[in-house]
VOBA-1610 file (N, C-alpha, C; in pm, whole numbers, padded with zeros to 5 digits, always signed):
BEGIN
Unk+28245+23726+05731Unk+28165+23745+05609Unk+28131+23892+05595Unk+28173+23936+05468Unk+28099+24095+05491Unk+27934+24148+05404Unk+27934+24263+05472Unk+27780+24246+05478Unk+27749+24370+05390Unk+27631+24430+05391Unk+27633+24516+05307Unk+27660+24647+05318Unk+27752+24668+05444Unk+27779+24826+05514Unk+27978+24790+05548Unk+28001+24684+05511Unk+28145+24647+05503Unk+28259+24691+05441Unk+28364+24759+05475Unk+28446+24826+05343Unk+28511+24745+05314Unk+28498+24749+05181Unk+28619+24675+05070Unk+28709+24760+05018Unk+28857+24723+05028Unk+28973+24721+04939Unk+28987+24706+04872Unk+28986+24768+04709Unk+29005+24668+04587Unk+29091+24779+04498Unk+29156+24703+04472Unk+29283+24768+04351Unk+29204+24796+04257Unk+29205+24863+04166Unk+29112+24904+04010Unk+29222+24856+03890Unk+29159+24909+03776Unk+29252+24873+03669Unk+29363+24928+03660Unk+29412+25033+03600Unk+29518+25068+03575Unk+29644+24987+03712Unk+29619+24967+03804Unk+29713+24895+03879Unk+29710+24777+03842Unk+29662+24687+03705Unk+29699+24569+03665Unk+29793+24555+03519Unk+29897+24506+03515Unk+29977+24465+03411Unk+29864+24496+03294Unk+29917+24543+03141Unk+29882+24578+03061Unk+29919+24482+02953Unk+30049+24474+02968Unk+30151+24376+02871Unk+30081+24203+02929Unk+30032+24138+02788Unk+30018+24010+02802Unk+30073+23901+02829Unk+30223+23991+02839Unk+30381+23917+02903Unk+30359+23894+03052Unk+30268+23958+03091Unk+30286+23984+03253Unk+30174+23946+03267Unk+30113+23876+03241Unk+29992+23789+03300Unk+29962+23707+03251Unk+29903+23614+03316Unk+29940+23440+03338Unk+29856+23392+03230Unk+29830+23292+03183Unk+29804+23230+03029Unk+29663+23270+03033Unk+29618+23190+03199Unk+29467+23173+03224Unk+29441+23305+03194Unk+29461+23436+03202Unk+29415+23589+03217Unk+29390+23594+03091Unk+29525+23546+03018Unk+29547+23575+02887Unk+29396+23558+02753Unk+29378+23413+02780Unk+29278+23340+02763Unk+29164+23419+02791Unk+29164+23445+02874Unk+29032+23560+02946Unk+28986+23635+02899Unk+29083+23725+02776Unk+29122+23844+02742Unk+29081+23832+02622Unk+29098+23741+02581Unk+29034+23687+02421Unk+28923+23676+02436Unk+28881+23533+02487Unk+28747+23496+02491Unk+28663+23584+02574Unk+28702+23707+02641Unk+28624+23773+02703Unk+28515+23857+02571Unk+28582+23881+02469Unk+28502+23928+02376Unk+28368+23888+02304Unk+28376+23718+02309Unk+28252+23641+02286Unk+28130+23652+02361Unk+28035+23736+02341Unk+27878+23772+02370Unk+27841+23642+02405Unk+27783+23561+02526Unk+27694+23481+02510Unk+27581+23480+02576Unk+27455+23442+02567Unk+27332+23469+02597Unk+27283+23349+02702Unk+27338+23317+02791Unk+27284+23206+02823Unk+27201+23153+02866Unk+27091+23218+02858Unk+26957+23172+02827Unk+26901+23096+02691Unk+26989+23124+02648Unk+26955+23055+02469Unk+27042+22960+02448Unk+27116+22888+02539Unk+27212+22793+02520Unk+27195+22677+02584Unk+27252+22570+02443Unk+27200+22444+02511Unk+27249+22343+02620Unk+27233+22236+02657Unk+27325+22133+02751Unk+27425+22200+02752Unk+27455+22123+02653Unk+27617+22098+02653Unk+27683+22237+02597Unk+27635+22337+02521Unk+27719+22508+02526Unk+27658+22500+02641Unk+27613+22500+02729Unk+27598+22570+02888Unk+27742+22497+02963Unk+27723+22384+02945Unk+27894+22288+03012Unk+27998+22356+02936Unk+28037+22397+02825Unk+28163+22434+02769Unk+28148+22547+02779Unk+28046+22653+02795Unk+28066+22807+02847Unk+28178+22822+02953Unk+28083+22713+03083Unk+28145+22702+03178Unk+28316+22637+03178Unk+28344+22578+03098Unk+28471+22515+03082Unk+28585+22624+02992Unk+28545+22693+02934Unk+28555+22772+02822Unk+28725+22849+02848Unk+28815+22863+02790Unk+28956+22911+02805Unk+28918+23061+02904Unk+29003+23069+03001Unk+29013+23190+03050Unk+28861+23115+03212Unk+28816+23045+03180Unk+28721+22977+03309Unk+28748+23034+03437Unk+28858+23004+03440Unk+28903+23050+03595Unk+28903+23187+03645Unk+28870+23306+03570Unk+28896+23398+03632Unk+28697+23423+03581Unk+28653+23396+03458Unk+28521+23420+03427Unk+28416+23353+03545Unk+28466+23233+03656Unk+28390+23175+03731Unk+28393+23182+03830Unk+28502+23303+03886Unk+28494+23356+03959Unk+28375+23445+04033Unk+28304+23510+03891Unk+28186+23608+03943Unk+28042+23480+03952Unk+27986+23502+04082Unk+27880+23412+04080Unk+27782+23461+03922Unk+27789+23632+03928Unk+27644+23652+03862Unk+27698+23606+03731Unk+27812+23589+03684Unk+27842+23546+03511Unk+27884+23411+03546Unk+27894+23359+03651Unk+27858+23168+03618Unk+27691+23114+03617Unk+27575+23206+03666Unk+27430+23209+03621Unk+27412+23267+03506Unk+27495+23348+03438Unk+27450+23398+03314Unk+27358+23522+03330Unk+27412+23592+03448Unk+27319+23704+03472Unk+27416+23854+03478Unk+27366+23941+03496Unk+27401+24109+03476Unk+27438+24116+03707Unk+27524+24171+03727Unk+27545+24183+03868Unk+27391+24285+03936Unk+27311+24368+03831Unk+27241+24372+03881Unk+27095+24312+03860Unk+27107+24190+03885Unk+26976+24080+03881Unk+26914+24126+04076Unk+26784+24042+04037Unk+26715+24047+04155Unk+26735+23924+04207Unk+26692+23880+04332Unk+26697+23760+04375Unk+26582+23651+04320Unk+26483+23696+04248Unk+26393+23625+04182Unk+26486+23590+04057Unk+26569+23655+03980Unk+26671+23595+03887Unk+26739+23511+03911Unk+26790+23523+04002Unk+26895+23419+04036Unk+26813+23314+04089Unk+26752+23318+04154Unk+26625+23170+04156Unk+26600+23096+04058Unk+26573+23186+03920Unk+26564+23150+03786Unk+26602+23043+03743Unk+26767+23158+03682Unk+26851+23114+03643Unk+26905+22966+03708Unk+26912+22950+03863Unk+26948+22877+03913Unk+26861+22734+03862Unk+26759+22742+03932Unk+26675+22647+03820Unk+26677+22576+03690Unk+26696+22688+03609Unk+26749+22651+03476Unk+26851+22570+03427Unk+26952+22621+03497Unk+27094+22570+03469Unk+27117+22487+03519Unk+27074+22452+03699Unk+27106+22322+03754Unk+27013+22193+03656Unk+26930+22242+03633Unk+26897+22102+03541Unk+26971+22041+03399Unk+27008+22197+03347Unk+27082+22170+03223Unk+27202+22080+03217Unk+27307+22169+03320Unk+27415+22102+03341Unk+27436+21950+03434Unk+27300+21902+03453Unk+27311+21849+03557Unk+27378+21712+03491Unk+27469+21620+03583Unk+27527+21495+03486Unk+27442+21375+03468Unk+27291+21362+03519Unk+27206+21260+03485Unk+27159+21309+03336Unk+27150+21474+03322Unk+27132+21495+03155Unk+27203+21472+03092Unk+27321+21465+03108Unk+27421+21487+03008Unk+27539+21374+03018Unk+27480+21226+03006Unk+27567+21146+03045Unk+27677+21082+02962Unk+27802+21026+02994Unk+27882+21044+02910Unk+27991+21160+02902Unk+27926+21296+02946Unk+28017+21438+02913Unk+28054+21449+03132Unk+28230+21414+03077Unk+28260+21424+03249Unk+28301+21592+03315Unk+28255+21679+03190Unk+28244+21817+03272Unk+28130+21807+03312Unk+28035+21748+03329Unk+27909+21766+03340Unk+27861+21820+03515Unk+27983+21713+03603Unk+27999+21724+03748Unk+28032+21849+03767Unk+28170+21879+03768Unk+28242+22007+03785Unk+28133+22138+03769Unk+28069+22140+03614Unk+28004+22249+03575Unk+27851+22262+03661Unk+27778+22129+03720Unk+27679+22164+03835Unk+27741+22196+03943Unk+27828+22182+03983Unk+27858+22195+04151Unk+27925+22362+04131Unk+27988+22436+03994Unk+28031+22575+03995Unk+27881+22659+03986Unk+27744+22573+03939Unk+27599+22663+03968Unk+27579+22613+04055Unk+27598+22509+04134Unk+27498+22520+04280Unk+27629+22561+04388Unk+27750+22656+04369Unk+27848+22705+04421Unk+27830+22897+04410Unk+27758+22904+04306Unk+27740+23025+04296Unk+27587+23083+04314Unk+27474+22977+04308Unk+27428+22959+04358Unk+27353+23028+04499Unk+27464+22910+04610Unk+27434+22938+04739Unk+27533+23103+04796Unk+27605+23099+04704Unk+27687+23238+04703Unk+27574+23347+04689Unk+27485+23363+04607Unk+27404+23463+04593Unk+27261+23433+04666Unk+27268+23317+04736Unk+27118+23305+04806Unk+27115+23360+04931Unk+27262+23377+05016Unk+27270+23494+05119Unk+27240+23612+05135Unk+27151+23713+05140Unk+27159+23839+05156Unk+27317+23916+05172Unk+27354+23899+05257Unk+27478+23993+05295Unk+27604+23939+05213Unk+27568+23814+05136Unk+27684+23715+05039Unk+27642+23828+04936Unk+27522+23799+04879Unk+27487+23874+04746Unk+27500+24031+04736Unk+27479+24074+04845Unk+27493+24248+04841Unk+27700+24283+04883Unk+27781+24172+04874Unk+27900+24201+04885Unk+27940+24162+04739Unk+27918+24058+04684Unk+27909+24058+04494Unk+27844+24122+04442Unk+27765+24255+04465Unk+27719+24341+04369Unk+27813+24471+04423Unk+27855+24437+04561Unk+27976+24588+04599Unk+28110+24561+04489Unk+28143+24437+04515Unk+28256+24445+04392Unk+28208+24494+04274Unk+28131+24428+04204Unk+28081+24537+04049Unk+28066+24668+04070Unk+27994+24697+04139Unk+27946+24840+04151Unk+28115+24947+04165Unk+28208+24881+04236Unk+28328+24936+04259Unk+28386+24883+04149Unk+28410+24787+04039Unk+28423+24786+03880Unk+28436+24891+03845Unk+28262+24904+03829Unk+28210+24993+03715Unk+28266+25165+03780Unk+28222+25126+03931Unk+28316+25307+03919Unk+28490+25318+03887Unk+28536+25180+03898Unk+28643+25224+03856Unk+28679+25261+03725Unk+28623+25189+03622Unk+28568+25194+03479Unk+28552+25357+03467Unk+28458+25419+03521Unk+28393+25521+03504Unk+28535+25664+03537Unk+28602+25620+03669Unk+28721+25698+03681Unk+28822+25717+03625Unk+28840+25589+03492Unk+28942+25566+03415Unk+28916+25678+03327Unk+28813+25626+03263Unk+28735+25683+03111Unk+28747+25859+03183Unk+28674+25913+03256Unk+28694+26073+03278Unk+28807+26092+03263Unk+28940+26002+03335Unk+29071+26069+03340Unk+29150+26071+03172Unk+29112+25963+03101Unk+29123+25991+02990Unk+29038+26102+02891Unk+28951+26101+02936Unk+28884+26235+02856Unk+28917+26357+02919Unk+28977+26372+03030Unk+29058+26500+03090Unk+29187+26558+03031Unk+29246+26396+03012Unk+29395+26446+02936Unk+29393+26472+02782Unk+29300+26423+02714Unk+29221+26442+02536Unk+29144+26548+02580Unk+29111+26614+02677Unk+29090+26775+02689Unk+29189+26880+02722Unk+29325+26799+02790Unk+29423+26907+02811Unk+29530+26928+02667Unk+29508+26779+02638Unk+29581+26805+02481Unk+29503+26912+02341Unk+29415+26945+02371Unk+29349+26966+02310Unk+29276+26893+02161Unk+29249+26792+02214Unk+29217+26668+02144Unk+29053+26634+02115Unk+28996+26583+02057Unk+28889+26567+02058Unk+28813+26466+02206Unk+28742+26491+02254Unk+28741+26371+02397Unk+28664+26255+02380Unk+28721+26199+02249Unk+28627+26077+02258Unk+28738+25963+02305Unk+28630+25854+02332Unk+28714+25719+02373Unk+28623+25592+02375Unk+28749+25506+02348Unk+28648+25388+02339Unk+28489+25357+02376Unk+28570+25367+02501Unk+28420+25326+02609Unk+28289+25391+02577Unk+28311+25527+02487Unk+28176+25568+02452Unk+28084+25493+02388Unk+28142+25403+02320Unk+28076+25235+02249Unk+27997+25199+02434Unk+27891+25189+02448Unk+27826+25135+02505Unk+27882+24957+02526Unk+27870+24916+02453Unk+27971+24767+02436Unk+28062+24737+02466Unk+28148+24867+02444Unk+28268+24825+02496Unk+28302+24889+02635Unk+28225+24963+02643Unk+28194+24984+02771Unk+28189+24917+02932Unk+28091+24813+02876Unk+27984+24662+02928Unk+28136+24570+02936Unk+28203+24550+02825Unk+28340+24486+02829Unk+28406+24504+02919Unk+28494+24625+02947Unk+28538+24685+03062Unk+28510+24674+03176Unk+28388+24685+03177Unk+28315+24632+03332Unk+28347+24472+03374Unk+28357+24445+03230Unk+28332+24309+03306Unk+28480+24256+03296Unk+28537+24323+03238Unk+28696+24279+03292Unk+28746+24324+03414Unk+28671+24448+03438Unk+28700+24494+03567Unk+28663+24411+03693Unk+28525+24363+03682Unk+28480+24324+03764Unk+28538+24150+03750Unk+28563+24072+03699Unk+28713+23943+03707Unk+28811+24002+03752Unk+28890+24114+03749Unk+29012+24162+03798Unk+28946+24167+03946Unk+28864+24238+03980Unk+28891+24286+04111Unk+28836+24141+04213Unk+28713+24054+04131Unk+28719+23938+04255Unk+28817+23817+04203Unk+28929+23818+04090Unk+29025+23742+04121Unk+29154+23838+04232Unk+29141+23953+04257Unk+29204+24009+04373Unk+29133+23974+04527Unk+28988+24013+04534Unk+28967+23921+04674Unk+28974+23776+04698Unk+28953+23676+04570Unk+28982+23590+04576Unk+29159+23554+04673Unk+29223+23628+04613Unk+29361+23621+04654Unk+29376+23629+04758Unk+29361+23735+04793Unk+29325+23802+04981Unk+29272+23738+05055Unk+29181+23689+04993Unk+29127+23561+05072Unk+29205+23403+05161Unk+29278+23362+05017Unk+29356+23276+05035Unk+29491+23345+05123Unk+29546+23433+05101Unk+29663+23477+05208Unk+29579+23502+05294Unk+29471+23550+05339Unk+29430+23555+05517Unk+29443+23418+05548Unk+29365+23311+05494Unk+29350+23159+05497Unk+29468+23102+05512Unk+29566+23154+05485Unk+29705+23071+05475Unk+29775+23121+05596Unk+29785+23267+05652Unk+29818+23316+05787Unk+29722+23284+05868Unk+29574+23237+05886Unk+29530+23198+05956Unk+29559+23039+06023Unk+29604+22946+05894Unk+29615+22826+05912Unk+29758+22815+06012Unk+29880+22927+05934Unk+29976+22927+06043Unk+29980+23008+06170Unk+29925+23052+06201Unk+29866+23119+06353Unk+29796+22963+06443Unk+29718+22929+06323Unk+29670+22821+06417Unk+29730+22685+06450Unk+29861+22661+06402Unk+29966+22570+06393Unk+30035+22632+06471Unk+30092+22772+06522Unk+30141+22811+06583Unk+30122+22783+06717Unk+29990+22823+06701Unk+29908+22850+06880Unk+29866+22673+06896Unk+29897+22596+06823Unk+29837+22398+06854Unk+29991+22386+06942Unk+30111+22454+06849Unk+30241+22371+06866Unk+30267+22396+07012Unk+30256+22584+07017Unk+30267+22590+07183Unk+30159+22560+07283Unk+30079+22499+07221Unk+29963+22424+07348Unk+30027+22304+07400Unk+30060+22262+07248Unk+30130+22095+07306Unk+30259+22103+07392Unk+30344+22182+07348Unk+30448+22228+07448Unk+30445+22246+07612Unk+30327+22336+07632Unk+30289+22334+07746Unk+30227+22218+07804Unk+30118+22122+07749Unk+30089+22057+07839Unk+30225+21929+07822Unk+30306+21904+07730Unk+30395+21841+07758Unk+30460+21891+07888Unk+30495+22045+07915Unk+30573+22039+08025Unk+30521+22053+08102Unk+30389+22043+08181Unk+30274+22052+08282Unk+30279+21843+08291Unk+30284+21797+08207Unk+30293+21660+08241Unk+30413+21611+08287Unk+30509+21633+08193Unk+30630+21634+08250Unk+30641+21636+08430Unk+30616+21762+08472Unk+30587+21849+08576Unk+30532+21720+08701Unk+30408+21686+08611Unk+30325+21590+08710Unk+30394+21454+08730Unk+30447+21399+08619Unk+30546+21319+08633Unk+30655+21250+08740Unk+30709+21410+08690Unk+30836+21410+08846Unk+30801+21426+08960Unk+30692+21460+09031Unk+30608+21514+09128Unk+30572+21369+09210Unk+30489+21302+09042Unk+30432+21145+09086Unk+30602+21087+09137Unk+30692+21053+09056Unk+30805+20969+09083Unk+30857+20988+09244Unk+30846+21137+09248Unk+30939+21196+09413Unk+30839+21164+09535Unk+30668+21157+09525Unk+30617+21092+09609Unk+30644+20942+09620Unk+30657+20898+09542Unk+30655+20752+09519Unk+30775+20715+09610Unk+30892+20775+09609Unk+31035+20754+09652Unk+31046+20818+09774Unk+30955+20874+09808Unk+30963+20984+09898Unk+30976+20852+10099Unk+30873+20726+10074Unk+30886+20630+10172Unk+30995+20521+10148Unk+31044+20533+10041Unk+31171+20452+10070Unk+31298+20549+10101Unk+31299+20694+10099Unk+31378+20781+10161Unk+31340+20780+10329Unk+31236+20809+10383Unk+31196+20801+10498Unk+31251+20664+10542Unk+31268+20576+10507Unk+31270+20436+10565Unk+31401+20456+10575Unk+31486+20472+10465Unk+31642+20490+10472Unk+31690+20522+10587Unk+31628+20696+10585Unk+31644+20770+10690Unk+31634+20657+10853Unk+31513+20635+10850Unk+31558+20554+11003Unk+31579+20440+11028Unk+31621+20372+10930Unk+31745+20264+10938Unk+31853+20309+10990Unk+31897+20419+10894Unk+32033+20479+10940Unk+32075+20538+11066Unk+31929+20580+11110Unk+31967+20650+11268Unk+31961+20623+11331Unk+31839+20493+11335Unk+31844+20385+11447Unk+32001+20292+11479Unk+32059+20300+11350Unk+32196+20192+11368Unk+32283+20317+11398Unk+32277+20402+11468Unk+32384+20524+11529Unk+32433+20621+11436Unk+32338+20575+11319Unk+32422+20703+11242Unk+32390+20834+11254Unk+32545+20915+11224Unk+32536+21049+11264Unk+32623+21106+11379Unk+32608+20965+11439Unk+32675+21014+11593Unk+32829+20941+11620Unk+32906+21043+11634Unk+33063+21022+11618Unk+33125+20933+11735Unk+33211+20875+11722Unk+33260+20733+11799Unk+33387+20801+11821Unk+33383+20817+11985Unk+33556+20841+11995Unk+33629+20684+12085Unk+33697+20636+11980Unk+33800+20535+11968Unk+33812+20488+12088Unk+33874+20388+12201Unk+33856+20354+12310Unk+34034+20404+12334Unk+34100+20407+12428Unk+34198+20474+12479Unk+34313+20330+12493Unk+34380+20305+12388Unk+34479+20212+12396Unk+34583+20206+12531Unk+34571+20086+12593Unk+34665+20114+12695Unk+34795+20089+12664Unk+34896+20147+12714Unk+35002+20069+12636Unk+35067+19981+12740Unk+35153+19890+12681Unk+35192+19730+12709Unk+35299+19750+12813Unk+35318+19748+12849Unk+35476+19743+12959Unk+35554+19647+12964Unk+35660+19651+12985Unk+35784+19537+13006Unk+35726+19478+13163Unk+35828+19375+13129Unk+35795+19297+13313Unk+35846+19363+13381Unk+35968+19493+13326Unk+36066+19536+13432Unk+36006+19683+13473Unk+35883+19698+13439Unk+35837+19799+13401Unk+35800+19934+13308Unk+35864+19905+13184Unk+35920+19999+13130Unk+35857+19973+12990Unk+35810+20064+12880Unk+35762+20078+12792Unk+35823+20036+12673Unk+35758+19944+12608Unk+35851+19905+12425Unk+35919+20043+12377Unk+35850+20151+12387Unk+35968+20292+12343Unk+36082+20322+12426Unk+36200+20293+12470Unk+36257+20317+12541Unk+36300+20473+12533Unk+36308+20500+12447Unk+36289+20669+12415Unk+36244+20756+12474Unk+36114+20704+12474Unk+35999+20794+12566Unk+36021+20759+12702Unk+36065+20662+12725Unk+36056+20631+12879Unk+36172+20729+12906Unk+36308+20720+12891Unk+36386+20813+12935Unk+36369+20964+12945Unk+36254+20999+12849Unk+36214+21152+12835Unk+36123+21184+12910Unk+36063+21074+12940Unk+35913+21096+13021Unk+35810+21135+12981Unk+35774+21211+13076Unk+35650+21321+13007Unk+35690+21405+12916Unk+35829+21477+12926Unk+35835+21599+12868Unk+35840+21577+12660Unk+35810+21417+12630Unk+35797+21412+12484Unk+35710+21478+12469Unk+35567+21501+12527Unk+35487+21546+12516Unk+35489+21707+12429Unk+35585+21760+12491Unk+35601+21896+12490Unk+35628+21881+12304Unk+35705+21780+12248Unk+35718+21819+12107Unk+35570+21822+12021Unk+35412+21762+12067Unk+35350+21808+12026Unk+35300+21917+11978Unk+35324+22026+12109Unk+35254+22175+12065Unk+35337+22202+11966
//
């Protein structure tokens, strides 16, 4: 949350599309009806619900202090006010029958609790305040170049009104830009944190895994032992040399090979 010593980033005007081609209907809408003055203190039920509903809504309800119907620099006793005021107006037990009635209390008791924070409310008056100076940096640089032309240096904005206009388009431009920023931190945050779940689960999958095979190889580990001395008790391991065939003799003495008998010993010798 930032507080009231926090730096903000904010693009100014001239870095926003000019051409009504290049910005989205809702802006468009914005751009029109941004011109309609309304007082909303002097407005009833139901213009307090269709203010709030009003073409271009989405970027106008963005600023807490113009969904109370207040100037960005109100006090906190204003916005107490106002709050008061409006939550009863819009509220849907008054106004039954009208189904904006929901939507349009929950965007004042949304903006609301937005400005009942100290360090909430002094970061929605840093965006205006950085508006209006951007406002203010525009207008000089145009009266710099209607001084290098040698031009007279007037300009719009010297209208006090239209002035107040500017600001307040400025100030929708720049918190539908933190708005934005917002949502892309929110959206890399959500995948960081899908990231860092997926490889948690990974790991303790393979830490269980782990324990698994550990459990199975103790388990097996006494029917290996048992194997083992079955097998060694019944001689295994230990090599058997064959018993020494005698061989058979004739009655006359003499060996079924008659071969060998005539050679004697010396067959032997064709071994080596």
């Amino acid at each position: 949350m930032a507080g009231r010593g926090a730096a903000v980033t904010l693009v100014p005007a001239g870095q926003m599309p000019k051409a009504e081609s290049e910005i989205d209907a809702e802006m468009a809408a914005f751009m029109t009806e941004v011109h309609t003055i309304m007082d909303a203190e002097k407005l009833s039920s139901g213009d307090q619900i269709a203010r709030l509903h009003r073409p271009g809504a989405k970027y106008f309800n963005l600023n807490p202090f113009e969904v109370l119907g207040l100037s960005h620099k109100a006090s906190d006793e204003d916005v107490r006010k106002a709050y008061r005021r409006m939550s009863v107006q819009v509220h849907p037990d008054k106004n039954p029958g009208n189904e904006l009635a929901q939507p349009a209390f929950e965007m004042v008791k949304a903006a609301h609790e937005r400005l009942e924070e100290p360090e909430r409310m002094a970061f929605c008056q840093r965006i205006c305040a950085a508006a209006e100076e951007a406002v203010e940096k525009r207008v000089a640089k145009d009266r710099k170049k209607l001084k290098k032309d040698g031009l007279e240096e007037k300009v719009p904005e010297d209208d006090p009104e239209k002035m107040a206009l500017a600001v307040k388009v400025m100030i929708s431009r720049m918190f539908a830009e933190f708005e934005s920023r917002k949502r892309m931190l929110e959206t890399r945050d959500m995948e960081q944190r899908k990231k860092a779940k997926e490889e948690q689960a990974e790991r303790e999958f393979m830490e269980a895994l782990a324990k698994r095979e550990q459990k199975m190889w103790e388990k097996s580990r006494q029917k290996r032992v048992n194997g083992w001395r079955s097998w060694s008790s019944s001689g295994g391991g230990k090599s058997k040399i064959p018993n020494k065939v005698k061989e058979e003799r004739r009655s006359d003495g003499t060996g079924y090979n008659s071969y060998l008998d005539e050679k004697g010993e010396d067959y032997k010798k064709d071994w080596r």
